[in-house]
N, C-alpha and C positions, 0 to 999 in steps of 0.2 A: 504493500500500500504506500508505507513512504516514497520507495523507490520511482513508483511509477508518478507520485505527485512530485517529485522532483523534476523529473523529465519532460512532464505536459506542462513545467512553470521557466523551463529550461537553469532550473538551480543548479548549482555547485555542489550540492551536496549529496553525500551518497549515506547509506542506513548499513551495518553490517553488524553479525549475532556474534555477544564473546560470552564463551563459557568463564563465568565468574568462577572461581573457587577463594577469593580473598577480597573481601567486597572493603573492607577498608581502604586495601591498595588498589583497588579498582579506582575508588574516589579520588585517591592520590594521583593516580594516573589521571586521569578525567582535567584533571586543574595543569599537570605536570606539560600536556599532548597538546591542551588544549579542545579537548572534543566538547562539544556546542550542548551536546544534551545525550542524556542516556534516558532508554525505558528499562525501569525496573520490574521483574517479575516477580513471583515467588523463589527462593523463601526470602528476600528482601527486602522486603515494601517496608516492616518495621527497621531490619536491623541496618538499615540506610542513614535515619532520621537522626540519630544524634551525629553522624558525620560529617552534616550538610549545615551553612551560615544562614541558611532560613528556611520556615517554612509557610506556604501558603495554607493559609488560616481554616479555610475547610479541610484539609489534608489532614492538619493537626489535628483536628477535632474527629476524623476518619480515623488517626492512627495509622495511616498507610500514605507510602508514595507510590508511585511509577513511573514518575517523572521525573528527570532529575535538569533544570537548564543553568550552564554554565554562562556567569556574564564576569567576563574578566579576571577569571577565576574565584568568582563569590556564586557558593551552587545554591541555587534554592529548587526545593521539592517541593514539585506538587501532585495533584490526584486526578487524574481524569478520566478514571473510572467510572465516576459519579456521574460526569457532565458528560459521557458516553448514552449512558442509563435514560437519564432525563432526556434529554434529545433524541432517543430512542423511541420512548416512550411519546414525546410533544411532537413527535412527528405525525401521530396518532390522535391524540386528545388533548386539552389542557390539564395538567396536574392540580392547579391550583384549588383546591377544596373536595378532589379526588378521593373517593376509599379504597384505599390498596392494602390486598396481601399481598404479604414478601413471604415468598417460603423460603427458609433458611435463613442461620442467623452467624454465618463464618465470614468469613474475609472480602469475599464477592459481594456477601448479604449485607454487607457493612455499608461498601461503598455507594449502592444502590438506594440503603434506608436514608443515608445522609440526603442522596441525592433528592429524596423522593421530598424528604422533608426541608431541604435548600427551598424549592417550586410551589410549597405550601401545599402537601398534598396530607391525608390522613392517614398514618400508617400503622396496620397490623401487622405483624412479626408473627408465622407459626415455624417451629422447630420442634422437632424432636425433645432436643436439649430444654426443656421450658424454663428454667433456669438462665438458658444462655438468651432465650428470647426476650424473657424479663431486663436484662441488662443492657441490649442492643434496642428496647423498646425506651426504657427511659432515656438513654442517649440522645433518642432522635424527636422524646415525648410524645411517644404511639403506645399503641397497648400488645401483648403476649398472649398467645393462645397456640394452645397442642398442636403440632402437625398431623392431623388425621383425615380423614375423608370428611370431616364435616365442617372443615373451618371456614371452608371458600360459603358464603350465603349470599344470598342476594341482594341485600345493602353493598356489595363489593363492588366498584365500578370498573378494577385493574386487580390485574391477578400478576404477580411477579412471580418465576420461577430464577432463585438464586439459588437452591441447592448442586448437588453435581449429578442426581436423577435426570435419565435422559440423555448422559455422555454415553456415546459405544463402548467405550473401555470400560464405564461401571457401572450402569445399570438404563439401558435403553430404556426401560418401561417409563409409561407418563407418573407425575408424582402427583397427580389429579385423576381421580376417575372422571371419563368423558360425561357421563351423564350430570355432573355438578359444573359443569360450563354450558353456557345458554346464549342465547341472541341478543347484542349487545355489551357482553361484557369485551372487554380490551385483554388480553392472553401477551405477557410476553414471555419467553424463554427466552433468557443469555448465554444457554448453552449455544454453542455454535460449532462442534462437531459431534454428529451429522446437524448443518445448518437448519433443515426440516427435521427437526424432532416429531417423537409422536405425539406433543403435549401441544404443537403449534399444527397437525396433522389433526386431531380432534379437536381441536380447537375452532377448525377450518367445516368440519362437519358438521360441527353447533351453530353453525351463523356467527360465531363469536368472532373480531376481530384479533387478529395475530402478527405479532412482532417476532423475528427470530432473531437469534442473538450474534448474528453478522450486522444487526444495525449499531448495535450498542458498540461493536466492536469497532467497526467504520470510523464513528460518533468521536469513540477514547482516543484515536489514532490522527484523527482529523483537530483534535485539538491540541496534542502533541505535537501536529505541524508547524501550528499556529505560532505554539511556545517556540518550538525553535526556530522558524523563521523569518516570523512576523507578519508571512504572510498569509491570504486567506486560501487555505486548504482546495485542492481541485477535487472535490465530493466524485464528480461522475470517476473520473481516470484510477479515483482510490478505490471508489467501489467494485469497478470490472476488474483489476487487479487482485481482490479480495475473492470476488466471484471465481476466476479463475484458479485462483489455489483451492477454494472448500465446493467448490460445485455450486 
């Protein structure tokens, strides 16, 4: 995606993957090289944060980066995961005054609750963990409820799936039975391999609208351009480039 937004803007700069094994000296290097910006992946996102001269004030409150932009050698981190999510989502509907489930309440689930609740949206948290959903509800001042087939109701206007149900490597099956999605609600999964989940495949069956989780990815990536180039992201050139790696 960067790559090919490089090339349709004709920039200078080229995007390349380094296997971190020492992320302190990663940073060292980053300031030392001069490189412009890094994305942080897992398991990173926290143990970045105290390395870096700032950080962007949602992120903090996220506990996560994945961004990392270098200005003269002073790194500030940020998160645009969040701002993936919502733009995901606003591509769709307005957030603001929204009832959203968020299924999951881990690292992905994190980024998204902020995000949900940055847009003024109303957020329920269901997890397993109800413990962990409690914690990740008051954060973002939304409410906790069990992950089980009965959490999604009818007052829900947006259904968020943030757990990792629905990846091919862990468990393909929807984490919603199809009969509790209906005509009118908003569906997204953030999973984005396989891009057509079966929760945005039944979701498609119900009348319900559907987001897959190649938009949110597009969205996180598209504003990482932004940070390190300053300039405005080429959407279509990033998309077909994204399209053509996941189908």
């Amino acid at each position: 995606m960067h790559l090919a937004g490089y090339r349709a803007l004709g920039l200078d700069f080229t995007y390349i993957p380094f296997a971190v094994t020492d992320v302190e000296g990663a940073t060292r290097g980053m300031r030392a090289l001069g490189i412009r910006g890094l994305g942080v992946s897992m398991p990173y996102k926290q143990a970045v944060i105290p390395l870096l001269d700032e950080i962007d004030p949602v992120a903090a409150r996220i506990g996560a980066v994945n961004t990392i932009v270098n200005d003269g050698g002073r790194l500030r981190g940020h998160n645009t995961d969040w701002i993936g999510a919502a733009r995901a989502l606003e591509e769709a509907t307005q957030l603001g005054g929204a009832r959203v489930l968020l299924l999951g309440a881990g690292g992905a689930a994190r980024a998204v609750a902020f995000g949900l609740a940055e847009r003024g949206a109303r957020v329920t948290i269901a997890n397993r963990n109800l413990e962990k959903a409690r914690q990740l509800a008051a954060a973002v001042g939304g409410t906790a409820v069990p992950l089980d087939g009965g959490a999604l109701t009818p007052d829900h206007d947006v259904l968020v799936n943030a757990t990792s149900r629905g990846m091919t490597e862990v468990d393909p099956r929807s984490p919603v039975p199809e009969e509790a999605l209906r005509e009118g609600l908003l569906v997204m999964d953030i999973v984005y391999k396989p891009m057509i989940t079966e929760l945005v495949e039944a979701a498609r069956r119900r009348g319900a609208t559907a987001v897959h989780g190649g938009r949110m990815l597009l969205h996180q990536a598209a504003e990482q351009f932004r940070l390190y180039t300053g300039r405005e992201p080429p959407l279509d050139a990033m998309d077909e480039a994204l399209r053509a790696q996941l189908g």
